[in-house]
BASEMI-874405 format. One line per field, with one value per residue: residue number from 1; residue in three letters; x, z, y of N, C-alpha, C, O in turn. Coordinates in steps of 0.05 Angstrom, whole numbers, m for minus. Layout:
! residues N
fiba	(NUM/...)
guro	(ala/...)
n.xx	(X/...)
n.zz	(Z/...)
n.yy	(Y/...)
ca.xx	(X/...)
ca.zz	(Z/...)
ca.yy	(Y/...)
c.xx	(X/...)
c.zz	(Z/...)
c.yy	(Y/...)
o.xx	(X/...)
o.zz	(Z/...)
o.yy	(Y/...)
END
This chain:
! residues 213
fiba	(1/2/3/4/5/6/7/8/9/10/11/12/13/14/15/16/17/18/19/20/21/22/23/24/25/26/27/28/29/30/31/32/33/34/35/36/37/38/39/40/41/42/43/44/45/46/47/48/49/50/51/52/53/54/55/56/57/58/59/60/61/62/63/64/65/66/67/68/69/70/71/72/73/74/75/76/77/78/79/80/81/82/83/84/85/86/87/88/89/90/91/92/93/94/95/96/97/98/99/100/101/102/103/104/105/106/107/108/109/110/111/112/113/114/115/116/117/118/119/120/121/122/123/124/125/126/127/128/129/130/131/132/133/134/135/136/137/138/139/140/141/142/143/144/145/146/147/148/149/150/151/152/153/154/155/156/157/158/159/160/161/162/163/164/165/166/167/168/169/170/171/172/173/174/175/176/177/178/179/180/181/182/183/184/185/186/187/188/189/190/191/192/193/194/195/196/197/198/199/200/201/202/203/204/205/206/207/208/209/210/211/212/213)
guro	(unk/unk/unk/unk/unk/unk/unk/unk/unk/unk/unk/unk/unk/unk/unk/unk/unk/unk/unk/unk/unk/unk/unk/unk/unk/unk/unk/unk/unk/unk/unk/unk/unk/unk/unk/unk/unk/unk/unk/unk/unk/unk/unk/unk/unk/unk/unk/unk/unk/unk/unk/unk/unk/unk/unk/unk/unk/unk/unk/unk/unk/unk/unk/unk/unk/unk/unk/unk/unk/unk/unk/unk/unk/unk/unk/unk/unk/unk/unk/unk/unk/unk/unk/unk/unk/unk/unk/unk/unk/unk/unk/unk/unk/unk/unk/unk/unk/unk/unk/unk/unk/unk/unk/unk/unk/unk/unk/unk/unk/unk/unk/unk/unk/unk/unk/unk/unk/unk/unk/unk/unk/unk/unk/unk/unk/unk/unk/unk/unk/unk/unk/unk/unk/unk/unk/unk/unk/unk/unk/unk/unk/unk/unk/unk/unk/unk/unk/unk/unk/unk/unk/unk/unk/unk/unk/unk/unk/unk/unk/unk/unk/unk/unk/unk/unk/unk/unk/unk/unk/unk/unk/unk/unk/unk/unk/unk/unk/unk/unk/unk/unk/unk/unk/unk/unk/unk/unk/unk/unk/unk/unk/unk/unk/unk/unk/unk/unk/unk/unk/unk/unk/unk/unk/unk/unk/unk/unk/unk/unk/unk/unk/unk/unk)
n.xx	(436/381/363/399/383/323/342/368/319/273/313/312/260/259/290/255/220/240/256/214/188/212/202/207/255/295/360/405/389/394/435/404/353/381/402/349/318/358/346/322/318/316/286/225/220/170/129/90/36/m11/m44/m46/m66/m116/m133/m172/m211/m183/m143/m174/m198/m151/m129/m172/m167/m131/m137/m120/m95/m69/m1/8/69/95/76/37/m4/25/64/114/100/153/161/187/177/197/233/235/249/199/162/126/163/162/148/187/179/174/165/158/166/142/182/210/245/268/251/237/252/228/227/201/202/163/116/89/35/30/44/99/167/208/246/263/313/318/327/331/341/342/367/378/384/404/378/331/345/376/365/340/290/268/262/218/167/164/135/81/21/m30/m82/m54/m48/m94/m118/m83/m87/m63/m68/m76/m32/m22/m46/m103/m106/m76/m18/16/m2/37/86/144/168/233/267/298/278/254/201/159/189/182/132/116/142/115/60/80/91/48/13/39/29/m22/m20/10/m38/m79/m55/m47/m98/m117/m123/m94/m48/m14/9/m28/m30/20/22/0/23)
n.zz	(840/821/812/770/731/722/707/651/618/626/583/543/529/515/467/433/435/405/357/336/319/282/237/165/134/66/84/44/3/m53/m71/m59/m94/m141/m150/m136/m178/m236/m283/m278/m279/m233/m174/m134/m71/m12/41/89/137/173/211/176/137/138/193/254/228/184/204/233/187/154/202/200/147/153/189/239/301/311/339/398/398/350/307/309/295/274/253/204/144/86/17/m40/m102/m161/m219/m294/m336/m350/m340/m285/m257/m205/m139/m83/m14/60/118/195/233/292/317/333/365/358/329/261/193/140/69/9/m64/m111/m169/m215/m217/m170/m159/m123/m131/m113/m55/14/71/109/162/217/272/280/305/266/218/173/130/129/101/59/m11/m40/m5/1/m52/m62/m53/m97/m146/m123/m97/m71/m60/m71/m19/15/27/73/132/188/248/251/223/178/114/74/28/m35/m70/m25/18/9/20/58/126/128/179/235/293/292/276/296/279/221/222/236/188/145/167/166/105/92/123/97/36/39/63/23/m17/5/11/m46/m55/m25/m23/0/18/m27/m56/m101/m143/m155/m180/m227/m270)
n.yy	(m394/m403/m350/m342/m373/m364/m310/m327/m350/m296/m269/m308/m307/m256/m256/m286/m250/m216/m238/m253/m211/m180/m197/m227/m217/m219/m252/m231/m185/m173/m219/m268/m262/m259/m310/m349/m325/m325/m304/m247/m189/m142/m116/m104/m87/m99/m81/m111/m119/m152/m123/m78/m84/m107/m116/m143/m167/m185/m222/m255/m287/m302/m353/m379/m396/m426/m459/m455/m425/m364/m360/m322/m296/m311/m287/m240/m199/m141/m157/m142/m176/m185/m177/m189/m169/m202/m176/m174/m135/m105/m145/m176/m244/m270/m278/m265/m293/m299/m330/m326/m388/m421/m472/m536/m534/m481/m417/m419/m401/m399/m392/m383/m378/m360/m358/m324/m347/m365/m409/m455/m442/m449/m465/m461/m456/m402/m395/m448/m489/m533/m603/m643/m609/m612/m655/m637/m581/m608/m616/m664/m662/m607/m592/m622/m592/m559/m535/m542/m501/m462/m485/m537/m545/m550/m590/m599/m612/m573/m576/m635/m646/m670/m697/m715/m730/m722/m682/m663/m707/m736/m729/m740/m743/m727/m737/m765/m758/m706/m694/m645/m607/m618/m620/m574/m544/m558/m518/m474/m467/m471/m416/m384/m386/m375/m328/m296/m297/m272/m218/m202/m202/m146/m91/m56/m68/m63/m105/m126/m85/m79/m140/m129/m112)
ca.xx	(431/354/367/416/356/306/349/364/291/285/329/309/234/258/309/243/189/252/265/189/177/223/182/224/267/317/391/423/368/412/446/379/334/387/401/332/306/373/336/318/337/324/261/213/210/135/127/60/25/m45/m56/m56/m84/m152/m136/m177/m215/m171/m138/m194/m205/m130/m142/m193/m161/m105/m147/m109/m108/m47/15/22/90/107/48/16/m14/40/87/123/123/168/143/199/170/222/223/247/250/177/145/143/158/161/157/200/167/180/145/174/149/156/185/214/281/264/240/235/245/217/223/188/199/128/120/65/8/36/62/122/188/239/238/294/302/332/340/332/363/339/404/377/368/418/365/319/356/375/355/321/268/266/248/187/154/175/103/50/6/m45/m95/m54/m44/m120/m131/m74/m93/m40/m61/m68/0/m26/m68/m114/m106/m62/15/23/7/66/114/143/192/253/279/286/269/246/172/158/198/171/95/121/151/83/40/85/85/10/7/55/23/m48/m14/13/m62/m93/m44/m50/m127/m117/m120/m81/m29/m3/13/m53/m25/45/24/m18/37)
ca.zz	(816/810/795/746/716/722/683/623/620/613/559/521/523/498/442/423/423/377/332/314/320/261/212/160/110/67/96/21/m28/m87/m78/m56/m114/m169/m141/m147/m204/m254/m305/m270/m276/m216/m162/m114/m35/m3/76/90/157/173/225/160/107/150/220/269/214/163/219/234/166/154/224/192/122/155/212/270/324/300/361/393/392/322/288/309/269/275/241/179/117/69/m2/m59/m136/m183/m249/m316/m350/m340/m328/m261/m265/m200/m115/m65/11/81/148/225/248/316/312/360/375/363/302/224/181/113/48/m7/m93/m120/m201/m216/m210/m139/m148/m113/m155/m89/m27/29/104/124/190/229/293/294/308/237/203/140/130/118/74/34/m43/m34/13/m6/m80/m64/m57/m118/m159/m107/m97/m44/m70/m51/23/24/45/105/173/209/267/252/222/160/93/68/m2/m61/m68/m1/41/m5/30/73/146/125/204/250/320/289/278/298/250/194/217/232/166/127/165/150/86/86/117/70/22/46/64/m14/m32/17/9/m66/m63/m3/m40/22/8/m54/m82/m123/m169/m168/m196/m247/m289)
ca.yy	(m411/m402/m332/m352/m388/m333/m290/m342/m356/m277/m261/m323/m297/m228/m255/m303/m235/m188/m246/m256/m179/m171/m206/m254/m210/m241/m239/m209/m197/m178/m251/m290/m257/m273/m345/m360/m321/m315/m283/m228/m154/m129/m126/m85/m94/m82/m96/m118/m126/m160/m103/m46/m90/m107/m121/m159/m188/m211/m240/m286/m298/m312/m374/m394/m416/m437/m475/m460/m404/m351/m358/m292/m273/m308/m288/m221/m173/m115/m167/m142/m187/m169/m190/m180/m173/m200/m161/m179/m118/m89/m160/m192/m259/m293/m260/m280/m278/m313/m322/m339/m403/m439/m492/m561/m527/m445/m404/m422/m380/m402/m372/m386/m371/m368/m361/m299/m352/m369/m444/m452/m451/m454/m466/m462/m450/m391/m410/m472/m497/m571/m616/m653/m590/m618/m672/m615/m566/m626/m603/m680/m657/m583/m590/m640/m581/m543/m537/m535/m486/m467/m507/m569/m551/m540/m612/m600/m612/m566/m597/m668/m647/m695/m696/m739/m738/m695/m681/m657/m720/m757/m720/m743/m717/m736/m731/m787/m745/m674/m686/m623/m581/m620/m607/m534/m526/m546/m511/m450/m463/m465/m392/m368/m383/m360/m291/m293/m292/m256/m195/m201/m185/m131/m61/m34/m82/m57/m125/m128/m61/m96/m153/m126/m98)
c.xx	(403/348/375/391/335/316/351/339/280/295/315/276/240/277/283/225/206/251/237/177/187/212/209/226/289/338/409/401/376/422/421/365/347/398/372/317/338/367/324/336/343/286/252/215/184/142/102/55/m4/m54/m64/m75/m112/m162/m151/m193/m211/m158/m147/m199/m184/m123/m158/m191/m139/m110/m130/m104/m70/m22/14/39/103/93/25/14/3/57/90/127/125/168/167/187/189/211/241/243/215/153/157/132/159/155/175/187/180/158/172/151/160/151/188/240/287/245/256/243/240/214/215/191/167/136/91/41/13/39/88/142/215/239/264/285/329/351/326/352/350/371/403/366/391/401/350/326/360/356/333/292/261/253/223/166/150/141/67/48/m13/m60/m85/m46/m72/m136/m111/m82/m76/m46/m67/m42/m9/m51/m79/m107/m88/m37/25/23/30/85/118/170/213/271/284/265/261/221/168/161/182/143/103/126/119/65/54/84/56/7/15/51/m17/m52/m7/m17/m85/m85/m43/m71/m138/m104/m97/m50/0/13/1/m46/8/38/8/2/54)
c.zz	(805/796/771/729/702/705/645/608/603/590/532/511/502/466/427/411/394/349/324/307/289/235/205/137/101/72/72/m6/m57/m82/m75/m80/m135/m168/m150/m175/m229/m268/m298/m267/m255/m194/m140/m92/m28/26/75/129/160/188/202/135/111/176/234/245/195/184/229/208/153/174/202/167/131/181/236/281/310/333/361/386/369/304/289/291/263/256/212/154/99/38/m28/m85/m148/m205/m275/m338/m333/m325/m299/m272/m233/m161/m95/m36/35/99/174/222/268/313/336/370/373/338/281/212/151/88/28/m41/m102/m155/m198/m214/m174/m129/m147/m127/m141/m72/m9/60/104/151/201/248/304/290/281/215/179/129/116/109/58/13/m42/m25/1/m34/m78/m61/m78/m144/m147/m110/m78/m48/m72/m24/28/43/66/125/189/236/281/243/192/138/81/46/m22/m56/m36/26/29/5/61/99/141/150/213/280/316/278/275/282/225/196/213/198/138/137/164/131/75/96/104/45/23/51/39/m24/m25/11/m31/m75/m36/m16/m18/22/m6/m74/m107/m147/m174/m185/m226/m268/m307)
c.yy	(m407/m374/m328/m356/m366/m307/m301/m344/m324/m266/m277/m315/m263/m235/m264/m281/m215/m217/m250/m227/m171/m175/m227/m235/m228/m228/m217/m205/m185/m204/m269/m287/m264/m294/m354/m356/m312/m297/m257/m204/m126/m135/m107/m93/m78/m103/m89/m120/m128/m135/m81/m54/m92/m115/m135/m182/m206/m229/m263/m301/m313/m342/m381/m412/m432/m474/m487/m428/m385/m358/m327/m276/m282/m296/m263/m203/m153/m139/m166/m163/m176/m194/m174/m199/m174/m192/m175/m158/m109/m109/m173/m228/m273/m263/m281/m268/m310/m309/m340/m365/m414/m465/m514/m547/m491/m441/m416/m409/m396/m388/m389/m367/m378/m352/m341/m318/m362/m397/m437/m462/m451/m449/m465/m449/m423/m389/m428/m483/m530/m589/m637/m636/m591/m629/m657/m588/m583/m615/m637/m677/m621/m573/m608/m619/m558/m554/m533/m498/m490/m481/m537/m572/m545/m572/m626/m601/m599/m571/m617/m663/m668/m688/m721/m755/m719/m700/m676/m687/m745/m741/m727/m734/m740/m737/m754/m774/m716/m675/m665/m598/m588/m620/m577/m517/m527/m538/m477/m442/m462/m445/m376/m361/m369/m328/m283/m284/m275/m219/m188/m188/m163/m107/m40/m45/m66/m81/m124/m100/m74/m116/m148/m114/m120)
o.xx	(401/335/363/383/334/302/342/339/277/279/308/269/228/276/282/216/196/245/235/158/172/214/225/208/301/341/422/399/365/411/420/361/334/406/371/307/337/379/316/359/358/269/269/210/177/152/91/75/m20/m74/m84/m90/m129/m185/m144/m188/m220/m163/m135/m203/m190/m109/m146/m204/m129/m98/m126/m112/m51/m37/17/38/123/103/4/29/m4/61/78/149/109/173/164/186/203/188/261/233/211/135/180/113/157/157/176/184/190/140/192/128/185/130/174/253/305/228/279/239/261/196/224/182/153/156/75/22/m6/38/100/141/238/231/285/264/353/375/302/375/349/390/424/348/395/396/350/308/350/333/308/273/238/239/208/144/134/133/45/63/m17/m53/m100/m38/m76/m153/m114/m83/m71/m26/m66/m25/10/m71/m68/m103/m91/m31/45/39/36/105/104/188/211/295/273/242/262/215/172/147/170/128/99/119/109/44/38/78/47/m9/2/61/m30/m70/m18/m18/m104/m102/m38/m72/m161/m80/m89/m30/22/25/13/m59/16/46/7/m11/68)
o.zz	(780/776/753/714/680/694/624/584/578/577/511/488/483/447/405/388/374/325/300/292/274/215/220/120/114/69/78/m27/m78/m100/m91/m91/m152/m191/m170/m190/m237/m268/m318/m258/m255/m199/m127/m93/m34/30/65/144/151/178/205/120/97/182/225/244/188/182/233/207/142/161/184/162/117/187/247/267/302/352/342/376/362/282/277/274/241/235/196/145/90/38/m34/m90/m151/m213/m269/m359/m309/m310/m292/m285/m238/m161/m95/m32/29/98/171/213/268/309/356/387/383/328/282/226/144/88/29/m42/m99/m162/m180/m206/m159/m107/m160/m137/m151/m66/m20/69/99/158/196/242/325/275/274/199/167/109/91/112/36/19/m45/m37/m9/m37/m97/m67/m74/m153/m155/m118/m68/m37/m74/m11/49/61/76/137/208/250/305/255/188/144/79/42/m17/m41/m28/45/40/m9/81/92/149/143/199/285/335/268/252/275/211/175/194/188/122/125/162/126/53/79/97/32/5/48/30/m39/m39/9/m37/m93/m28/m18/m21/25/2/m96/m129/m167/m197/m208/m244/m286/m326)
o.yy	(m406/m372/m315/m339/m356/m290/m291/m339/m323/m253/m267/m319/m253/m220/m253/m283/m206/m213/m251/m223/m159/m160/m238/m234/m245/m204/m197/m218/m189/m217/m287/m308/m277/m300/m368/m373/m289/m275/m244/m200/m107/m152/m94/m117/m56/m125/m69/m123/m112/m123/m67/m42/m83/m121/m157/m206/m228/m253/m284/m326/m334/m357/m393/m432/m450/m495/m508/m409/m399/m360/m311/m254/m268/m295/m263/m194/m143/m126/m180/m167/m159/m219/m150/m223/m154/m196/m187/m167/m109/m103/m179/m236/m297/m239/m306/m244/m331/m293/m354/m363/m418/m478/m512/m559/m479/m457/m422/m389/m406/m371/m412/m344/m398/m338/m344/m305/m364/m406/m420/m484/m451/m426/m470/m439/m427/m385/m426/m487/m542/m585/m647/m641/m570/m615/m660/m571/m578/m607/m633/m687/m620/m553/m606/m627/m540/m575/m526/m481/m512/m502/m557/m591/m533/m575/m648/m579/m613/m572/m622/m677/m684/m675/m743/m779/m695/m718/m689/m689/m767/m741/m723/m720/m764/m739/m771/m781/m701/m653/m657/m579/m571/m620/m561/m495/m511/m543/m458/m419/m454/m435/m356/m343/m357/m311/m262/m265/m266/m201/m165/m171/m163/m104/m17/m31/m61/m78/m122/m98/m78/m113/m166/m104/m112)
END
């Protein structure tokens, strides 16, 4: 039996290091990109990683806006994000990007519609395995953040889990017993959007010549 154990234990460590290893692409991105952006004619894919854009030190500098310590195995530097430019003929009008986060019950996955100045224009969970994770897909809870921008998760506490002041501490966890997820999911959406801005002005990137067109 303890073997038994010892192997579950095992496995569930290795399913936990591939599924954050993978980064956070979307599952169909011809159906996700023209769900969220209709008007769109079509769109670029760019995979990013903190290790190639500026490695040990954006990584601190990335902690440091985010004001908390990165997790290792959701969150290391080798980890791919995958950053789609929607186009509308020659202009871009909006990106679509995600991140893993750990959550109360496994990994997050978070995706994020951002509008070319980088307020959020749709939000949604990829994946989620909390046992009130309708609660949170609800379009209720999901659109309260439809307009921010990083500049209102700047006065987040990811971990007080709480803000003092602005749009962000009016929201509130629509859960009864999933806490957890709903700190998890805004302080994902606070790196998500800090990697949006960081990889924007990261010449190694290649966002910063995407978006310029």
């Amino acid at each position: 039996m303890f073997r038994s154990v010892l192997v579950l234990l095992f496995f569930a460590n290795l399913c936990a290091n591939a599924f954050a290893a993978v980064g956070c692409s979307l599952n169909d991105p011809d159906r996700d990109v023209k769900r969220l952006f209709p008007e769109s004619t079509g769109y670029r894919t760019t995979f990013v990683t903190i290790k190639e854009a500026g490695g040990e030190a954006l990584e601190r500098d990335i902690e440091e806006r985010l004001g908390d310590k990165f997790d290792t195995v959701y969150e290391s530097p080798d980890v791919p994000y995958a950053y789609y430019t929607v186009l509308k003929g020659k202009d871009v009008i909006g990106r679509i990007h995600g991140v893993n986060q750990k959550g109360q019950y496994g990994g997050l996955q978070l995706i994020l519609a951002t509008d070319p100045a980088g307020r959020i224009v749709g939000f949604y969970y990829q994946k989620i395995s909390s046992p009130e994770s309708a609660v949170f897909r609800n379009k209720a809870f999901t659109d309260l953040f439809k307009g921010l921008s990083l500049e209102d998760f700047s006065a987040y506490d990811v971990k007080e889990g709480a803000a003092n002041e602005g749009r962000v501490s009016k929201i509130q966890d629509p859960s009864k017993n999933s806490g957890e997820d709903f700190r998890a999911t805004l302080r994902g959406i606070k790196k998500n959007l800090i990697l949006l801005d960081v990889f924007l002005h990261a010449p190694e990137s290649g966002l910063g010549k995407e978006g310029g067109k």
